[in-house]
GUTORZA-941337 format. One record per residue (C-alpha): x negated, z negated, y. Coordinates in Angstrom, 3 decimals, padded with zeros to 6 digits. Layout:
<nodes>
east=X up=Z north=Y
...
</nodes>
This chain:
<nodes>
east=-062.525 up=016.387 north=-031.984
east=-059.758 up=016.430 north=-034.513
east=-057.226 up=014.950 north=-032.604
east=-058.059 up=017.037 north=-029.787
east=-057.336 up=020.048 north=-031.709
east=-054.160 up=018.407 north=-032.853
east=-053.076 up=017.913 north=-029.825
east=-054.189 up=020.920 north=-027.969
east=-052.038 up=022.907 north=-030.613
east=-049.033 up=020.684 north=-030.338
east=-048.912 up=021.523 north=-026.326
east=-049.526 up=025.039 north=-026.851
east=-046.814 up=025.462 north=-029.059
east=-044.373 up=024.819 north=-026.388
east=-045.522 up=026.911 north=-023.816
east=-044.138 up=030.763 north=-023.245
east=-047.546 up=032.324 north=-024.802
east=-047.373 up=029.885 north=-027.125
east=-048.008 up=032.314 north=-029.735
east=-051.481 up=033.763 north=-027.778
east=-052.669 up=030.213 north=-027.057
east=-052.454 up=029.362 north=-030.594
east=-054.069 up=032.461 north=-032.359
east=-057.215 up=031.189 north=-028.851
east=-057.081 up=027.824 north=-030.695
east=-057.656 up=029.163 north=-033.755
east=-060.574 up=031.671 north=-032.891
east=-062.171 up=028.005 north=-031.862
east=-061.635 up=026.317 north=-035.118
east=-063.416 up=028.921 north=-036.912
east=-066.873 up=028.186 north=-035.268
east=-066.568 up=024.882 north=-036.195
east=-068.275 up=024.848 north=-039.902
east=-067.431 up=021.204 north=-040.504
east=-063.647 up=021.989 north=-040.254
east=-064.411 up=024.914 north=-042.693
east=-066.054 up=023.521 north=-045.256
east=-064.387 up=024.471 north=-048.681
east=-061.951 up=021.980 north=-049.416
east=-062.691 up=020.668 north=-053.494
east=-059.470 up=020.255 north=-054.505
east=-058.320 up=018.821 north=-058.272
east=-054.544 up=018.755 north=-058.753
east=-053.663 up=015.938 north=-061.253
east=-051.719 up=017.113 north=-064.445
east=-049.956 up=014.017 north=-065.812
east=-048.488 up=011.465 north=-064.680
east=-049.963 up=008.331 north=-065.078
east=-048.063 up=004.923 north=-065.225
east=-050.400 up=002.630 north=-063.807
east=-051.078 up=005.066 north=-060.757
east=-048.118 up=006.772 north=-059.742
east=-043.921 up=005.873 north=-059.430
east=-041.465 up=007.913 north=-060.996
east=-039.157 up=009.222 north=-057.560
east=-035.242 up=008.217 north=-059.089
east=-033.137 up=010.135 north=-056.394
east=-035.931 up=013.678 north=-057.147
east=-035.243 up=012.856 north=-060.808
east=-031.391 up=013.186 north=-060.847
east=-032.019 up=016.607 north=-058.783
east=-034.342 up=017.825 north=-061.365
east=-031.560 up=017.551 north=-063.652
east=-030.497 up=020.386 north=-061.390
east=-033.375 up=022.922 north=-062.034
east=-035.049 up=025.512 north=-064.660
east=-035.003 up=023.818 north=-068.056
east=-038.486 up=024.469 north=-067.974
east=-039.368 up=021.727 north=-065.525
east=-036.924 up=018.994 north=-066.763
east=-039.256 up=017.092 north=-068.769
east=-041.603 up=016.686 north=-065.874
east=-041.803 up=013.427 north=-063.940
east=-041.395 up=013.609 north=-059.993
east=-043.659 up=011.342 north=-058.461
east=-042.775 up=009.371 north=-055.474
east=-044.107 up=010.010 north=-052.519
east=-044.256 up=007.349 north=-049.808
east=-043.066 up=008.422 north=-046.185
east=-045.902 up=006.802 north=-044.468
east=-048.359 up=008.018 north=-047.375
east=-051.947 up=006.230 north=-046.982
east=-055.350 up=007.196 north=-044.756
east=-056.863 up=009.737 north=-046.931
east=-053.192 up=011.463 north=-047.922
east=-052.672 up=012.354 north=-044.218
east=-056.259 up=013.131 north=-043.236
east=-056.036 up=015.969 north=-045.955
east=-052.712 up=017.047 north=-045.168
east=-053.668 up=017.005 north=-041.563
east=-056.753 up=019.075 north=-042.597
east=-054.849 up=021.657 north=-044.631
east=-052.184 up=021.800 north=-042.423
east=-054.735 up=023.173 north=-039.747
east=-056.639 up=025.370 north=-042.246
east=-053.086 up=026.970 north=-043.568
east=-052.044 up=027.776 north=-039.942
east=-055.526 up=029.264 north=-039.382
east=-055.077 up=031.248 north=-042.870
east=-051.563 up=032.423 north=-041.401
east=-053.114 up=033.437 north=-037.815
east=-056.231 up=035.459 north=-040.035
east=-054.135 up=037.591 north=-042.186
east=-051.267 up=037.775 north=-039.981
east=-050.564 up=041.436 north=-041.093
east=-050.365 up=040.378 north=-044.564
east=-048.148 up=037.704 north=-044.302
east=-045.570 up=040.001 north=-042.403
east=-045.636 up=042.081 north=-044.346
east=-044.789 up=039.931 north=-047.511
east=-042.118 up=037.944 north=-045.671
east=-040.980 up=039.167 north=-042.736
east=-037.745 up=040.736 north=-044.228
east=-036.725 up=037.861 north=-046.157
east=-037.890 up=034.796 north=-043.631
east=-038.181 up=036.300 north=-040.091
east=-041.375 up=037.233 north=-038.344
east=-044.900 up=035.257 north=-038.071
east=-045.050 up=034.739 north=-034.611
east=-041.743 up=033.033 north=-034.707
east=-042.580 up=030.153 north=-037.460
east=-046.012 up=029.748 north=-036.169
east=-044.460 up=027.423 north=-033.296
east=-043.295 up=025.346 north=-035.736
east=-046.353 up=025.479 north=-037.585
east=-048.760 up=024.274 north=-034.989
east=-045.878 up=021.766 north=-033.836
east=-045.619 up=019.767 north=-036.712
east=-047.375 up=020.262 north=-040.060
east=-045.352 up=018.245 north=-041.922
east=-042.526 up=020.918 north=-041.890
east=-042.580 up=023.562 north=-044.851
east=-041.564 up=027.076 north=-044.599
east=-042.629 up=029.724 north=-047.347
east=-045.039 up=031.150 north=-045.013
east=-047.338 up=027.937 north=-045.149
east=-047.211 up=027.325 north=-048.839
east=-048.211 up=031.091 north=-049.082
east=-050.802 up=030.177 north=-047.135
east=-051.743 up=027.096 north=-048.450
east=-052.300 up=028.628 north=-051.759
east=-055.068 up=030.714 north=-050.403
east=-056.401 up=027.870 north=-048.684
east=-056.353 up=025.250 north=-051.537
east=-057.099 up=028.409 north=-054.259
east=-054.168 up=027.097 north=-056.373
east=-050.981 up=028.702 north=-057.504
east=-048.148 up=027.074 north=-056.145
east=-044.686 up=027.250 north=-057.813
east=-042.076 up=026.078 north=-055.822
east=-038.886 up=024.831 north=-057.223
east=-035.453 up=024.147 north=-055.993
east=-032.430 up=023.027 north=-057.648
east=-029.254 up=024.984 north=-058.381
east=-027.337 up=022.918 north=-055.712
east=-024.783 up=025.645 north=-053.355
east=-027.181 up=028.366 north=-055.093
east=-026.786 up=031.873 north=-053.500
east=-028.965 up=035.150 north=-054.917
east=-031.310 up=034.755 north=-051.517
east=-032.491 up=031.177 north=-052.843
east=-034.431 up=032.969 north=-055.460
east=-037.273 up=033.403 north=-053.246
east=-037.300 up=029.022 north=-053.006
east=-037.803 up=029.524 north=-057.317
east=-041.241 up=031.638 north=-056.989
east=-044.989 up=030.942 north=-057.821
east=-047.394 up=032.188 north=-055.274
east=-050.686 up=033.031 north=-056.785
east=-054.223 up=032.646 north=-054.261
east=-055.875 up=035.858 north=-053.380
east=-058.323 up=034.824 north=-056.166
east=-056.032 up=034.120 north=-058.984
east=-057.273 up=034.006 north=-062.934
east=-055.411 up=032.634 north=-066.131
east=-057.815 up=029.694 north=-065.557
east=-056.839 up=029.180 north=-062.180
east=-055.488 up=025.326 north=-061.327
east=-051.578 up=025.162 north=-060.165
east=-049.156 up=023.056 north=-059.429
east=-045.483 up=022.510 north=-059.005
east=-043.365 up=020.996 north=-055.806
east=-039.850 up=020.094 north=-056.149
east=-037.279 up=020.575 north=-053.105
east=-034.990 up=016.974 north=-053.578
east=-033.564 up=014.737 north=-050.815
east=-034.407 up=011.467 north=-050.427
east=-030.212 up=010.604 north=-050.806
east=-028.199 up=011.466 north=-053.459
east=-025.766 up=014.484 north=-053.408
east=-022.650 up=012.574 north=-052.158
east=-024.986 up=010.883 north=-049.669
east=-026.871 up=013.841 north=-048.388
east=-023.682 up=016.193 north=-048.071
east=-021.751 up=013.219 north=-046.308
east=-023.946 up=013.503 north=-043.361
east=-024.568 up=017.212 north=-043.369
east=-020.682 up=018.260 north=-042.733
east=-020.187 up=018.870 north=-046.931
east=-023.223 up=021.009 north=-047.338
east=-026.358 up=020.049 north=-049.259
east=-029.759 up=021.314 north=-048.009
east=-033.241 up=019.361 north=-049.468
east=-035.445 up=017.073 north=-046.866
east=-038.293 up=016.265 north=-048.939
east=-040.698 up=017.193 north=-051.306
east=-042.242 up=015.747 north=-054.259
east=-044.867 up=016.544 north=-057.000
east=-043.932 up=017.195 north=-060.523
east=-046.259 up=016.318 north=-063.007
east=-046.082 up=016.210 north=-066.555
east=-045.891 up=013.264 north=-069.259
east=-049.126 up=011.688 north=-070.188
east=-048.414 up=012.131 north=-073.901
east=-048.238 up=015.828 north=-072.723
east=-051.230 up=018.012 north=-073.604
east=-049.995 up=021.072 north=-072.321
east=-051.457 up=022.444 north=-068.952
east=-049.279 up=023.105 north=-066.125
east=-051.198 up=026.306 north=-066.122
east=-049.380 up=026.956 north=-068.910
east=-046.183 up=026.490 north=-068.525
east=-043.392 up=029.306 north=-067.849
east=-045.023 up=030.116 north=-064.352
east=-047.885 up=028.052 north=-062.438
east=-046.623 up=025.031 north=-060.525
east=-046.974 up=023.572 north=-056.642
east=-048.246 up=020.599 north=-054.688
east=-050.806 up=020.250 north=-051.997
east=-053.137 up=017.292 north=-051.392
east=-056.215 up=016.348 north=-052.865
east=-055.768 up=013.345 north=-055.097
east=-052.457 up=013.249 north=-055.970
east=-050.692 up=016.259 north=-055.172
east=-047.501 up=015.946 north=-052.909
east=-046.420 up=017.305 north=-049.464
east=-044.040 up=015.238 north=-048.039
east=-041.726 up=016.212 north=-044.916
east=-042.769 up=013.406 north=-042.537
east=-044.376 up=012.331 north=-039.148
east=-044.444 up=009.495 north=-037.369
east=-042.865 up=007.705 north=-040.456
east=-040.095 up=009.401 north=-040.122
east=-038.267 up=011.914 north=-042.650
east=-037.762 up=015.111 north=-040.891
east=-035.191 up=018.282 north=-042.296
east=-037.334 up=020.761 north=-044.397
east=-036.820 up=023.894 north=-042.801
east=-034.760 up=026.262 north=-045.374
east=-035.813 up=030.135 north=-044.099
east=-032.472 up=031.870 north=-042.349
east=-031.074 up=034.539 north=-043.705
east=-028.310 up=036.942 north=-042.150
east=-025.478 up=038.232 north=-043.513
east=-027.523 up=041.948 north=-044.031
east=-030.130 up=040.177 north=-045.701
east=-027.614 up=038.768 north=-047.810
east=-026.201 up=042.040 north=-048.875
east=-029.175 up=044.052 north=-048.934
east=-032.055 up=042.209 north=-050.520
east=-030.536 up=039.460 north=-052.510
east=-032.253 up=040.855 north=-055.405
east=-035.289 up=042.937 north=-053.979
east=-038.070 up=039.802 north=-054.185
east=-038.882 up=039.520 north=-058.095
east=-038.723 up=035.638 north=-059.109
east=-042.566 up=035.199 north=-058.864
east=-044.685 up=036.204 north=-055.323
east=-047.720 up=037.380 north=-056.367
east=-050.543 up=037.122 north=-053.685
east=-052.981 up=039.354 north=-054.168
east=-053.984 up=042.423 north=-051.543
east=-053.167 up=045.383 north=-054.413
east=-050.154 up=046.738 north=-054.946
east=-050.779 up=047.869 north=-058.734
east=-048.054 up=047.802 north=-061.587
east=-049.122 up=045.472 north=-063.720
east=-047.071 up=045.051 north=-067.082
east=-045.620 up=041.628 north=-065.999
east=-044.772 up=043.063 north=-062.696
east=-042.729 up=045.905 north=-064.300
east=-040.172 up=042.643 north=-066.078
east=-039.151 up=041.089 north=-062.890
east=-038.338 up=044.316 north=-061.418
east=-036.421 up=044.761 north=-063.795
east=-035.252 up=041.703 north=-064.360
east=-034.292 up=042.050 north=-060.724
east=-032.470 up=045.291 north=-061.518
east=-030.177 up=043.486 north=-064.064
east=-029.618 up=040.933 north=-061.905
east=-028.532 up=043.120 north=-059.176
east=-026.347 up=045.093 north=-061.786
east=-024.812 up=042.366 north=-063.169
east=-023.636 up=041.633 north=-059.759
east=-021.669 up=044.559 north=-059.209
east=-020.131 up=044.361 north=-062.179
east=-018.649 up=040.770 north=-061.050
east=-017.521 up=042.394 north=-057.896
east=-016.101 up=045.528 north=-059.507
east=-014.257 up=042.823 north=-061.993
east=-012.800 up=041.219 north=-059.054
east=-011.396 up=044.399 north=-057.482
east=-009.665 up=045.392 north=-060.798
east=-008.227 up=042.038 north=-061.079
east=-006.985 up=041.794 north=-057.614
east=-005.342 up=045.149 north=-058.268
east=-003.786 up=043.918 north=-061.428
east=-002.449 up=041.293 north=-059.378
east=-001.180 up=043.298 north=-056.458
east=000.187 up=045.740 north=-059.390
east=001.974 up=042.652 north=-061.110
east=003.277 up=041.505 north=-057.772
east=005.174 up=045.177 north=-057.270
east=006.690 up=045.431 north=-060.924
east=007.992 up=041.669 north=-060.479
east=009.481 up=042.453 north=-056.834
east=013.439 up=042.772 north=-056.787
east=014.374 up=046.710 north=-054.957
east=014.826 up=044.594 north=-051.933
east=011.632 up=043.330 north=-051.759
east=009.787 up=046.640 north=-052.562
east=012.059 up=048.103 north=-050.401
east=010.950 up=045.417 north=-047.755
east=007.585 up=046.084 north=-048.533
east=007.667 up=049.529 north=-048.013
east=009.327 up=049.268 north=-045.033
east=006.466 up=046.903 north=-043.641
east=003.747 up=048.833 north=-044.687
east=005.274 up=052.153 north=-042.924
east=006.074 up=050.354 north=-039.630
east=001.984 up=049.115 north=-040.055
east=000.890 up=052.405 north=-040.461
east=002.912 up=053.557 north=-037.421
east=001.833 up=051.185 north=-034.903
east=-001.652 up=052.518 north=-035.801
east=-003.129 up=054.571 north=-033.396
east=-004.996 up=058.182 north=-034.267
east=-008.424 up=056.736 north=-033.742
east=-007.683 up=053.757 north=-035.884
east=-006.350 up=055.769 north=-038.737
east=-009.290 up=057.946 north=-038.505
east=-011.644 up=055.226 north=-038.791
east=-009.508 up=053.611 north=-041.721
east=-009.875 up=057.032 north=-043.401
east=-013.566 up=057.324 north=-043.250
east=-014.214 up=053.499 north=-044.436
east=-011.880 up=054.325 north=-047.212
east=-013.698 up=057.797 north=-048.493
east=-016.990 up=055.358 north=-047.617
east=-016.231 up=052.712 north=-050.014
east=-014.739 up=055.130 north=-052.344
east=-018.058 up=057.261 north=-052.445
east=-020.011 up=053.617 north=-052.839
east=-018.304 up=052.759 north=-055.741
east=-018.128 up=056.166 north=-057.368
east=-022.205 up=056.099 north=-056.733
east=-022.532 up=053.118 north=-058.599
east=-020.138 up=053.285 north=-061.589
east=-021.044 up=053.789 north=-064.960
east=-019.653 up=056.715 north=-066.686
east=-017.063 up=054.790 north=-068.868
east=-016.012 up=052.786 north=-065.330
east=-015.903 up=056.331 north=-063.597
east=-013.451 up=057.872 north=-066.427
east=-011.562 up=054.770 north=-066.016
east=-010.912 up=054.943 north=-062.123
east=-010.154 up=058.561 north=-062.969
east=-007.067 up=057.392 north=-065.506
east=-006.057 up=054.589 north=-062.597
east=-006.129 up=057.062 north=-059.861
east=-004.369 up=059.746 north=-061.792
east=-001.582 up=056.982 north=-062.800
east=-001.150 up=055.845 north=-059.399
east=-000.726 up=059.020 north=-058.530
east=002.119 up=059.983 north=-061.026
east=003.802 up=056.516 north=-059.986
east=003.878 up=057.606 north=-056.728
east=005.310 up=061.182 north=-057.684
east=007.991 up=059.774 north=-059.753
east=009.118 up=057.237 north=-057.119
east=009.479 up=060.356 north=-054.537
east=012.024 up=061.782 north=-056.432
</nodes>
């Protein structure tokens, strides 16, 4: 009966309702109350010496990450794992797409702007559960009741990776709650993995991290909660048919990039209400600084490329300027009305933009730079 489902998802997910044939599926799954049955799941804590392997490639990556999570051990997980590993991967995998397909309004809601829309992953989803995507550890959270924290190293970080360094808390969460943590890594090194990925590094795998076993601290207790997601020892790998499979990074377009870098605060928290709790409040405005420490960089850059362009012009010989000059008036001529227009607009645009966003001592100071250009400009008239 299990494979059947299996495989009765697999085919629908290729077909052109795929996305009506699987939410059918999973109106059948629910009446079954063996498949339901509450899964009792224990994440282990420490790492144990006799039990697990220490993962060498994950543990030069983790090098890579918060400080937070440096001392922890990443534990080696095996690419063609063992019986019970895959039945209860297999198992959650089903229950998390099920969880995805029930509170499908939620989920959109919560990630639709940063990863895409539901209906869209859930093909992937229902094809293959070995592949990851935010929306299923979401989703496993909920269906494991564990926090989750997911961490990813500072390798080609941009501002819309933050979302990869979150915790996502179960609709149920307490201080007490279990958690655990799951590290994006590759199973090659850096050199390796970027050689066959055209330069560009992007993770394939995932492993647990667990902490020493002279440790007594709880992972609970740690800077946020951590990830993993089976039921003995907790791991997720990216595999199927013992084969290692690309981890599915979300996409994100260049408006996303611009717009919402710094909109999702550094921890997801899973719950139905949207109060203001006191912790909430920090990463907003931790997200805040972040965004205004941002355009401070780029407003840095624009003085400095003017101080450049400016240096260029007082070290130019009168031919060159004259040159110059010459160049930029025969540019402005071959530029027809409509272009100019548009030019003009972009320009009082970006110049309202920046004005809107400038401090009052950054404000006075474009005032003193406009006001000297202006008298430059005078002066050379004459």
């Amino acid at each position: 009966m299990f494979e059947t489902l299996l495989t009765l998802l697999g085919k629908a997910s290729i077909t052109n309702s795929y996305y009506d044939q699987i939410k059918a599926i999973c109106q059948q799954i629910e009446t079954l109350e063996w498949l339901l049955t509450p899964i009792q799941f224990t994440p282990v804590a420490h790492f144990d010496s006799e039990i697990h392997k220490v993962d060498q490639e994950a543990k030069l990556y983790l090098q890579q990450a918060s400080l937070d999570v440096q001392n922890m051990i990443p534990i080696e997980v095996a690419a063609d794992g063992n019986c019970l590993y895959n039945s209860i991967m297999c198992l959650s995998g089903m229950r998390t797409l099920n969880e995805l397909v029930k509170n499908e309004i939620f989920y959109n809601n919560r990630f639709m702007h940063i990863i895409g829309p539901l209906n869209e992953v859930m093909k992937n989803v229902a094809r293959n559960f070995a592949f990851s995507e935010l929306y299923e550890i979401a989703a496993l959270s909920n269906v494991l009741k564990c926090s989750i924290r997911s961490i990813y190293p500072t390798i080609d970080y941009r501002p819309h990776l933050n979302i990869m360094n979150s915790t996502f808390e179960h609709a149920q969460y307490s201080i007490v709650s279990k958690a655990i943590c799951l590290f994006w890594t590759h199973t090659e090194s850096e050199i390796e993995a970027r050689r066959s990925n055209a330069g560009n590094w992007s993770p394939n795998h995932f492993v647990p991290l667990l902490l020493p076993s002279g440790n007594s601290q709880s992972q609970n207790h740690l800077a946020q909660p951590k990830i993993s997601g089976s039921g003995s020892t907790p791991t997720k790998a990216t595999t199927k048919n013992n084969s290692l499979t690309q981890v599915r990074i979300p996409q994100f377009n260049q408006e996303d990039d611009e717009t919402r870098s710094f909109q999702v605060p550094s921890t997801v928290i899973m719950t139905t209400n949207e109060i203001i709790t006191p912790r909430t409040k920090r990463r907003l405005q931790l997200a805040e600084t972040c965004a205004s420490v941002e355009s401070t960089i780029v407003e840095q850059k624009r003085i400095q490329a003017r101080e450049r362009m400016a240096a260029k012009r007082a070290a130019a010989t009168p031919e060159e300027a004259e040159r110059q000059r010459t160049l930029a008036r025969e540019s402005r001529a071959a530029v027809t009305t409509d272009e100019a227009e548009r030019q003009r607009i972009l320009a009082r645009e970006r110049s309202a933009v920046r004005r809107a966003a400038a401090t009052p001592e950054e404000a006075d100071r474009q005032r003193i730079l406009a006001r000297e250009r202006s008298a430059a400009r005078r002066a050379a008239a004459i």
